[in-house]
C-alpha positions, -999 to 999 in steps of 0.1 A, spaced: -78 -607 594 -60 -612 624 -25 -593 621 -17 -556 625 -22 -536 596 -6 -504 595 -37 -475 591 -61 -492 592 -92 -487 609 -125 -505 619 -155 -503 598 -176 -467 613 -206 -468 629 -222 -475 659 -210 -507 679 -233 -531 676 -250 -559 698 -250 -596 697 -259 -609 660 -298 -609 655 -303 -647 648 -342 -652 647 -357 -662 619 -379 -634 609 -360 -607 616 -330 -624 591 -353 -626 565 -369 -590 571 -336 -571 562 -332 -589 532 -371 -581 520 -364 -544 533 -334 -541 512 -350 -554 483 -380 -532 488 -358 -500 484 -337 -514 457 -371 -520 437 -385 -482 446 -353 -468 435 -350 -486 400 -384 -475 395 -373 -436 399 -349 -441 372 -380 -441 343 -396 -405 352 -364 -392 332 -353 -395 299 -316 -393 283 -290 -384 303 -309 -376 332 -321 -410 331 -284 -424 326 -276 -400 357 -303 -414 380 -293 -451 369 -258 -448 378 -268 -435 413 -292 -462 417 -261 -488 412 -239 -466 437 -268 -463 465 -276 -497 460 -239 -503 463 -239 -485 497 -272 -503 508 -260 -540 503 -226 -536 521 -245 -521 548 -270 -545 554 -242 -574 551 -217 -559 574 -245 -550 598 -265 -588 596 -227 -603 594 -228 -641 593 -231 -662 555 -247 -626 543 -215 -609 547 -191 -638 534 -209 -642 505 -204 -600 500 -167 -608 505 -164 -633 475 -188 -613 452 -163 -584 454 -135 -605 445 -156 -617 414 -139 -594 389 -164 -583 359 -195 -601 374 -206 -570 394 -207 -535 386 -175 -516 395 -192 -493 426 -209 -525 439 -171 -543 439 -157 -513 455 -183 -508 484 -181 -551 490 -148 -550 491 -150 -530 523 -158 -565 542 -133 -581 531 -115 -561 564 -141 -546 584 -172 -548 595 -196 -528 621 -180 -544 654 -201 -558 684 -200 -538 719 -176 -548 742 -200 -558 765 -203 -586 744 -168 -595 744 -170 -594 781 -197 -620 781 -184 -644 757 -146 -644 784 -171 -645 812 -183 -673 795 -153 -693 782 -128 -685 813 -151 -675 842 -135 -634 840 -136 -605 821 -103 -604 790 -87 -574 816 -83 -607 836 -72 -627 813 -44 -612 799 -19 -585 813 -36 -561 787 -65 -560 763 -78 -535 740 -112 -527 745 -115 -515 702 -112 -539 678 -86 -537 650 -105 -559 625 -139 -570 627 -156 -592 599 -180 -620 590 -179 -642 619 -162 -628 647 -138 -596 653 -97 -589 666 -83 -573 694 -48 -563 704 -33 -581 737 -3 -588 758 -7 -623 778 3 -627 815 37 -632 798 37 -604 777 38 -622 745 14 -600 720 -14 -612 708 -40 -610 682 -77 -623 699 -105 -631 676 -137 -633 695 -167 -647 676 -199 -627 675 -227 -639 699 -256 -655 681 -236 -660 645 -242 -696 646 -277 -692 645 -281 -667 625 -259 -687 597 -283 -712 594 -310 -687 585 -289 -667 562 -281 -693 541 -318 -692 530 -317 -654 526 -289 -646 506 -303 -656 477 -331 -626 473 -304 -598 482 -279 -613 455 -311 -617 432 -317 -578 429 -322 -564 397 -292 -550 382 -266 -562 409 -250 -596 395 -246 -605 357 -272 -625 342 -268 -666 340 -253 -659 376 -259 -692 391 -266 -675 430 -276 -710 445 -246 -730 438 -228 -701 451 -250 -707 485 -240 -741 484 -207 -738 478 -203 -717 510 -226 -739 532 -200 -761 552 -171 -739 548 -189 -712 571 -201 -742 592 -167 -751 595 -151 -717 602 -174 -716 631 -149 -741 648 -123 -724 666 -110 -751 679 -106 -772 644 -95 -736 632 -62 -738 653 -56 -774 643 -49 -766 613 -31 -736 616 -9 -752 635 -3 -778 611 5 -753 586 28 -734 607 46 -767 612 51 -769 576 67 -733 569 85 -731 598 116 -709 589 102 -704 555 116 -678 528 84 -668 519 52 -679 542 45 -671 578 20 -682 595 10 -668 630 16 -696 659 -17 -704 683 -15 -698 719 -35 -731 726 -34 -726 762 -62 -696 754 -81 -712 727 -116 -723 730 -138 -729 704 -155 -693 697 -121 -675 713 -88 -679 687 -52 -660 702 -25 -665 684 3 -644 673 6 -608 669 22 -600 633 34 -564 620 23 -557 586 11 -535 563 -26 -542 544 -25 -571 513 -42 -543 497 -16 -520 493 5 -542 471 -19 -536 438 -1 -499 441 36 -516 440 61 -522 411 55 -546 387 83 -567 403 69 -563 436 37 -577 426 51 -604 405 69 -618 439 39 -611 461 18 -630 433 38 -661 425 38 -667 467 1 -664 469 -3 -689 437 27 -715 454 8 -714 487 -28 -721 478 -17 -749 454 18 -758 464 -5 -770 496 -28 -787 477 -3 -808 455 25 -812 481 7 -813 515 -26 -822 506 -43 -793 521 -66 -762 508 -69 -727 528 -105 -723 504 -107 -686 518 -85 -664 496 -93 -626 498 -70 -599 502 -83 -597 545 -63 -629 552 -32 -618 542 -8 -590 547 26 -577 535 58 -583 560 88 -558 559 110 -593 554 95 -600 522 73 -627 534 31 -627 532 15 -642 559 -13 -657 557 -32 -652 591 -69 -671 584 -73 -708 586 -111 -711 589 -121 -727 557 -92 -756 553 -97 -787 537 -79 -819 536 -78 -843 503 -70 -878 503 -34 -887 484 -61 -904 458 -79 -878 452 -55 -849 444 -38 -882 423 -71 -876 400 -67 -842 402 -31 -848 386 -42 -867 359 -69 -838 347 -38 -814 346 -16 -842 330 -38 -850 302 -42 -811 294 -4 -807 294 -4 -836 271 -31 -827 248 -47 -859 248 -83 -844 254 -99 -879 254 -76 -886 285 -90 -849 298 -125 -858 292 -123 -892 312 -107 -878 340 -131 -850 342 -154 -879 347 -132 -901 371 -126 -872 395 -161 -859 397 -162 -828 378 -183 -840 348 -209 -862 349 -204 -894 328 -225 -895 294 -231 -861 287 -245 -857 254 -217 -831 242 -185 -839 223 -153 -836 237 -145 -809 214 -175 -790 225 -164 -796 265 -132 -785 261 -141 -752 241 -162 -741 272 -148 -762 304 -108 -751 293 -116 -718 305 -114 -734 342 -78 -744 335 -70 -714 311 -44 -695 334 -21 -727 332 -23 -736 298 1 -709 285 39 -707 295 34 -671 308 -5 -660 319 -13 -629 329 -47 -630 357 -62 -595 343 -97 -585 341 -107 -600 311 -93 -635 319 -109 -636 351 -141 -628 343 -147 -655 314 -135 -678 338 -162 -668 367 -191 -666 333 -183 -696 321 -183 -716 356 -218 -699 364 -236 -698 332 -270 -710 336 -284 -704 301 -273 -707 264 -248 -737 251 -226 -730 279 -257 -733 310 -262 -767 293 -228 -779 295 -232 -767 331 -260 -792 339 -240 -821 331 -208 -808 355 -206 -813 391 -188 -801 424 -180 -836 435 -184 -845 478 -151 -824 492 -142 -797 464 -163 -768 474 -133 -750 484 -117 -755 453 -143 -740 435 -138 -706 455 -106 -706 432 -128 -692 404 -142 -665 430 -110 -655 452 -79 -666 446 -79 -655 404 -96 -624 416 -63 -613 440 -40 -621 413 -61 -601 390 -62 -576 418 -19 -573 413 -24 -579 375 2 -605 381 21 -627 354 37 -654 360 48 -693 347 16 -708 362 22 -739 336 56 -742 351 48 -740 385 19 -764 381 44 -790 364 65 -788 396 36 -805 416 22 -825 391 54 -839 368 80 -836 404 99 -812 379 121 -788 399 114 -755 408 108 -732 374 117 -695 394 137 -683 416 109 -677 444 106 -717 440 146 -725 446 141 -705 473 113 -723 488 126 -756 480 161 -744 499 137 -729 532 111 -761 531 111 -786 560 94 -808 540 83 -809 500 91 -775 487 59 -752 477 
């Protein structure tokens, strides 16, 4: 995150130094952790009835503790992929959700000798040189890199994201480590498909690791809601921009996780912007922020969310989210046949699969289920029969899931499943989705108010 958030705090204990990227040492803490994990599930059978119920529920909430150590402390894809299993409502036990969702904010931070080093590097002088002020602590440190407060030489403030030393490396080994810590016995559901999920994240971290490409699209989004009701978006100081050194602005907020704790209404609001962004973009602008957790955004005293991350963007060709159109058009219609071939034409399933469409759409709807209603509510339940039906690996349902497909481009979209359904859930919010949806797919106009209102603040097609 890269915004002030009121009381909050960077994750405790001792600064670290620059990310460990070799090799062997990356696949060592993994091992290690799985090592303990496997001692203390063999504790629980010397006990019997409760005792043994007693000594199994600790094992999930040490277990808990030990894994969102070791992936805020070895940061990099390990960490990220902590982040989106937290978000995975139902998939992972409640104590393992609850410890992972402390990365979604903060992480162990690096020692500002570090820091130091990489402005040393990138400007020729230390930040005290750089800008009039710079705070030595961090206010947010997470997968990839960590935040600190500044003024400029003009005494703009300033949010500074500084990537960790060594994290590009160390990426490239974790992607072949994660694996055996998600793996553990008793930590993800069964049929939980943990390669795909590997994949999925491969170039989006590759991509985030591109500061540069990073502010190019955040400035292309700030272009767009510019004066908007209900979206900020923080503006880049280019002039201080490298490629491993982001500064942009300095937003007042208060935590994204504070609104689960607000009135209904509230969270309705808060909800229906989150939903218009991520595919309002997609529809209208042609554009996908893939990284939705509850650390990239926070709550303005205007009313407004901003949405303060642009690391894992994608951009779809007008042809392609034309075929994403016609998916959502034939569902609307009920024409299944016309469903089925454009499940085909866009990529998602693979032509000839040896199931009838009636058998497809009983377990592939489920993907599409939140907008197939005139009023959805993302709860719990909903959310998780989503995520088990996308990641079944055995039964009917892991077969159907051999013949589907994350075609070239829509890894992103399949973080949907993961992130975005699992922050609504997070604000139990209900809404028109159908409605909404029909806006960017039929041109219908806006369904809610929240819409009017965007469609009144838009510089270009409303959201």
């Amino acid at each position: 995150m890269i915004c002030r958030t009121q009381g909050e705090g960077v994750g405790v204990g001792k600064q670290r130094n620059a990310v460990r990227s070799g090799r062997v040492h990356r696949s060592l803490r993994p091992a290690a952790l799985a090592g303990r994990t496997a001692a203390r599930w063999a504790g629980t059978y010397f006990a019997w009835g409760q005792r043994k119920k007693r000594r199994r529920e600790r094992f999930v909430l040490r277990t808990a503790e030990d894994v969102t150590r070791t992936m805020g402390e070895m940061k990099g894809a390990v960490m990220k992929v902590g982040q989106v299993l937290s978000l995975m409502t139902g998939m992972v036990p409640d104590e393992m959700a609850a410890q992972l969702a402390t990365l979604q904010g903060d992480a162990p931070p690096m020692a500002y000798g570090l820091v130091e080093q990489a402005f040393i590097r990138e400007f020729g002088e230390p930040p005290g040189k750089v800008f009039r002020s710079f705070e030595r602590e961090p206010f947010a440190a997470a997968s990839i890199g960590q935040v600190h407060r500044a003024v400029t030489r003009d005494g703009e403030r300033v949010a500074v994201k500084v990537q960790y030393p060594g994290v590009r490396e160390a990426i490239e080994h974790d992607l072949a480590n994660v694996g055996l810590m998600l793996g553990m016995a008793g930590l993800v559901a069964r049929g939980l498909d943990v390669g795909a999920i590997v994949n999925d994240l491969k170039e989006g971290i590759r991509g985030e690791l591109d500061y540069l490409r990073e502010a190019g699209y955040q400035e292309r989004f700030g272009a767009i809601y510019e004066g908007h009701a209900l979206v900020r978006v923080p503006r880049v100081v280019r002039e201080l921009t490298t490629s491993s050194i982001l500064v942009q602005e300095y937003i007042e907020g208060r935590p994204f996780a504070e609104a689960a704790a607000r009135p209904l209404d509230e969270r309705q609001r808060i909800g229906e912007i989150v939903f218009r962004f991520a595919f309002g973009n997609l529809y209208r602008n042609h554009l996908f922020n893939g990284d939705p957790h509850p650390g990239n955004y926070l709550l303005c005293d205007d009313g407004r969310v901003a949405f303060v991350d642009y690391g894992c963007v994608t951009e779809f060709s007008a042809e392609v989210v034309e075929r994403f159109k016609r998916v959502l058009r034939a569902l609307y219609a009920g024409e299944l046949e016309g469903w089925r071939a454009a499940t085909e034409e866009v990529g998602i399933l693979r032509r000839g699969a040896p199931y009838s469409t009636a058998e497809l759409y009983e377990h592939m709807h489920w993907f599409w289920a939140p907008v197939l209603a005139d009023r959805v509510t993302f709860d719990r339940a909903l959310v998780t029969e989503m995520v088990r039906r996308n990641t079944m690996t055995t039964g009917r349902g892991g077969e159907i899931n051999r013949h589907l497909n994350i075609p070239e481009g829509m890894v992103f979209l399949s973080r949907i499943n993961f992130g975005l359904a699992g922050v609504l859930a997070g604000l139990e919010a209900r809404g028109p989705w159908r409605g909404i949806i029909a806006e960017y797919v039929h041109g219908e106009p806006p369904c809610t108010d929240l819409g009017r209102l965007s469609a009144a603040t838009s510089r270009g097609p409303a959201v």
